[in-house]
C-alpha positions, 0 to 999 in steps of 0.5 A, a space after each residue: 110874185 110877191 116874196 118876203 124875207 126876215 131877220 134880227 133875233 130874239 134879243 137882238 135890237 129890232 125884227 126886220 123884213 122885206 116885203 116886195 111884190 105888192 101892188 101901188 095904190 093898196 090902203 095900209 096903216 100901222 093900225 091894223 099891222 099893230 091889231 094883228 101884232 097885238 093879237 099875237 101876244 094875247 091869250 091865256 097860258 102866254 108866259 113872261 116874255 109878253 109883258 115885257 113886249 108891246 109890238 109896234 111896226 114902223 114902216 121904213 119904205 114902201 108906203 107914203 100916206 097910207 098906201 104903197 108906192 109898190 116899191 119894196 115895202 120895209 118893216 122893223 119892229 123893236 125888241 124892247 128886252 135889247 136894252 138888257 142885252 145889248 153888250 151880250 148880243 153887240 155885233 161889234 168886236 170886244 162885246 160882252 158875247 162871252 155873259 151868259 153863254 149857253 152850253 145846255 141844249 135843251 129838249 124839244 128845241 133846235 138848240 142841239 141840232 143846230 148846235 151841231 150843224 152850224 158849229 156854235 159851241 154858244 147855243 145862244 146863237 141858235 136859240 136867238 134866232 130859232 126863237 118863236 119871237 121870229 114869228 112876231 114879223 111874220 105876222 106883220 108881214 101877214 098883215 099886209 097879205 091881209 090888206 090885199 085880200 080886204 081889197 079882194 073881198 077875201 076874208 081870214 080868220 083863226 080859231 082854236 079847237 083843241 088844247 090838250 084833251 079838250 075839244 070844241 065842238 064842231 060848228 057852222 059860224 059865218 066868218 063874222 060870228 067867228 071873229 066875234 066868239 074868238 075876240 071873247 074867248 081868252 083861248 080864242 075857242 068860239 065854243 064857250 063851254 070848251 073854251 072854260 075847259 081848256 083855261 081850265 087845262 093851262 091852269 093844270 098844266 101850269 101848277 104841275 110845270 108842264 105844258 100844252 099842244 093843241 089844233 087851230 082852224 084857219 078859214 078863208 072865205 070869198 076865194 075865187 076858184 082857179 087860185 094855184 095849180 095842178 100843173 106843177 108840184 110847187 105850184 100846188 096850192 095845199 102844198 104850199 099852205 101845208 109848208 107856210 103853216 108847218 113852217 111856224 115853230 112849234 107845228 107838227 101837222 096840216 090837214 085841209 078840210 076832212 084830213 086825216 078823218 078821212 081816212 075812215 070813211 069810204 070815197 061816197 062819204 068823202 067826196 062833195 057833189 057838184 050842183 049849179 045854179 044859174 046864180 052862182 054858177 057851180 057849187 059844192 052840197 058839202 066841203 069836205 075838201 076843205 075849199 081844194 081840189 087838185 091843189 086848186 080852189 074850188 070856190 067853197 071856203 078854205 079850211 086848213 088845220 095845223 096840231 102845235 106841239 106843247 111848249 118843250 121848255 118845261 117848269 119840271 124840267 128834262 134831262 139833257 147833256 152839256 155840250 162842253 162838259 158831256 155832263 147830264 142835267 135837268 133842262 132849267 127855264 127862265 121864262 115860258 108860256 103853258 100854252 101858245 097855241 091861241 098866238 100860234 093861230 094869228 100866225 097861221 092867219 098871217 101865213 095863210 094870208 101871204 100864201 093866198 095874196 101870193 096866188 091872187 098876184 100870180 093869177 091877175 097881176 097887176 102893178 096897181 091895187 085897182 088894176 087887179 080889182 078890175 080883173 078879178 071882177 071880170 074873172 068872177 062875173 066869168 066863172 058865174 058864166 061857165 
């Protein structure tokens, strides 16, 4: 089992998690931890906060000469806005925990409701840690995820296909031409005409001081059949991708392959028909399963689906109520993206890829990275038997 846990706030010192679980012997650097990092402060309709940023990993444990020891691996990386808020934010007694306090929930966050819930007459301290900044470790996290799937042959990739009323057109890119459109794109659309149009969106919605919700895709290919389960409800695997992905803030809904357009055709028209060759073993003619069947794989690509929704701190603000005073205001903002749909895609990357190394461990274990090679290659060469 392979488990991570986070912690450290938005403008607290640093972002810290522990990752355990990983097999000895599996090649990790900081280079492609900081590539994925990078890629989340990216894209068109990125607010303030960014420029402030430059996310750098140091790996604290775990890892010696660029591969794990499979001993816990710790990461850490630094706020840089700390050095502005460190008497604000202090853990220590006589701290200035009293500047700045906040007692304006704002609309569409988690200010009021855990305001409420954990008893905080300072907002502050829910907005801290409820903050998207959180997701700047996941990712990292993630990224070790992905380190393991490059050994498996297991690739991942992200692509938006809607920002508010723009739609990509639907299309059949191989995991490489994907990686290429989206790098190129400053919205991360492989549809270039679509892509014009939704900078087009941003720009529009940033001059009226309103913001933009939107869809990704995330696809994985190279998955073996057989990873998760139909035994058990938790151990479904759409389950528990549909929990990763709808855990990032800011999402609202999951679909896996066809989803919620299924609901329109008739079964004949939904489900995939089986073949078989004596290559390849059996395959599907179609995927609108979206790689899932039974909360198992099937073999064809996974294909998974999350709406984000728009940004809710608004330029032209929302009324809300003071928590002290009982007062009514407008919402006000210091600074806020238009649209993070692009960023929320590289973590429903990092998500994705956690949820399916979690599957390939639980499926052929193994203490070091060679062993759980082996023995995927004999389960492949098996299900190419069946």
């Amino acid at each position: 089992m392979i488990r991570f846990l986070t912690a450290g706030e938005s403008h607290g010192p640093c972002l810290v998690a522990i990752v355990e679980g990983f097999p000895a012997g599996m090649r990790l650097e900081t280079d492609s931890v900081n590539l994925q990092l990078s890629r989340r402060q990216q894209g068109y309709g990125r607010g303030g906060r960014m420029q402030i940023e430059t996310d750098r990993v140091e790996f604290l444990s775990g890892v010696r000469g660029g591969l794990t020891l499979g001993s816990p691996i710790a990461l850490k990386i630094e706020n840089r806005d700390w050095t502005n808020w460190e008497r604000i934010m202090s853990p220590e007694p006589g701290s200035d925990v009293d500047n700045k306090v906040v007692t304006r929930p704002r609309p569409g966050h988690a200010d009021l409701a855990g305001a409420t819930k954990y008893g905080h007459r300072d907002i502050r301290n829910v907005l801290e840690r409820a903050s998207a900044r959180e997701t700047a470790v996941r990712v990292a996290a993630g990224a070790v995820a992905r380190a393991l799937l490059d050994d498996m042959e297991i690739d991942v990739i992200s692509h938006v296909v809607q920002i508010g009323p723009v739609k990509a057109a639907s299309c059949q890119f191989s995991v490489m031409e994907l990686s290429h459109l989206v790098a190129v794109s400053p919205v991360s659309c492989a549809d270039t005409v679509a892509s014009a149009q939704m900078v087009r969106e941003i720009d529009r919605a940033r001059e009226q001081g309103d913001s933009l919700g939107g869809v990704f895709e995330v696809v994985a290919d190279g998955l073996p059949p057989g990873l998760g389960s139909y035994v058990h409800w938790d151990r479904r695997l759409d389950g528990r991708l549909a929990r990763a992905l709808i855990s990032i803030p800011g999402i609202k809904g999951v679909e896996i392959g066809l989803g919620f357009a299924g609901a329109e055709v008739p079964g004949s028209s939904y489900h995939d028909p089986i073949g078989y060759n004596g290559d390849e073993g059996f395959f599907r003619f179609s995927n609108r399963a979206g790689g899932l069947e039974g909360g198992v794989t099937n073999g064809e690509p996974l294909i998974l689906r999350a709406v984000m929704k728009p940004i809710p701190t608004l330029y032209s603000p929302l009324e809300s109520v003071d928590i002290v005073t009982k007062e009514p205001f407008q919402a006000t903002v210091e600074r806020s993206d238009v649209c993070a749909v692009p960023a929320a895609a590289v973590v429903g990357e990092a998500m994705t890829a956690w949820e399916l190394a979690a599957a390939v461990m639980e499926k052929f274990g193994g203490d070091t990275v060679d062993e759980l090679k082996l023995r995927l290659s004999s389960y492949r060469n098996y299900i190419r038997q069946v």
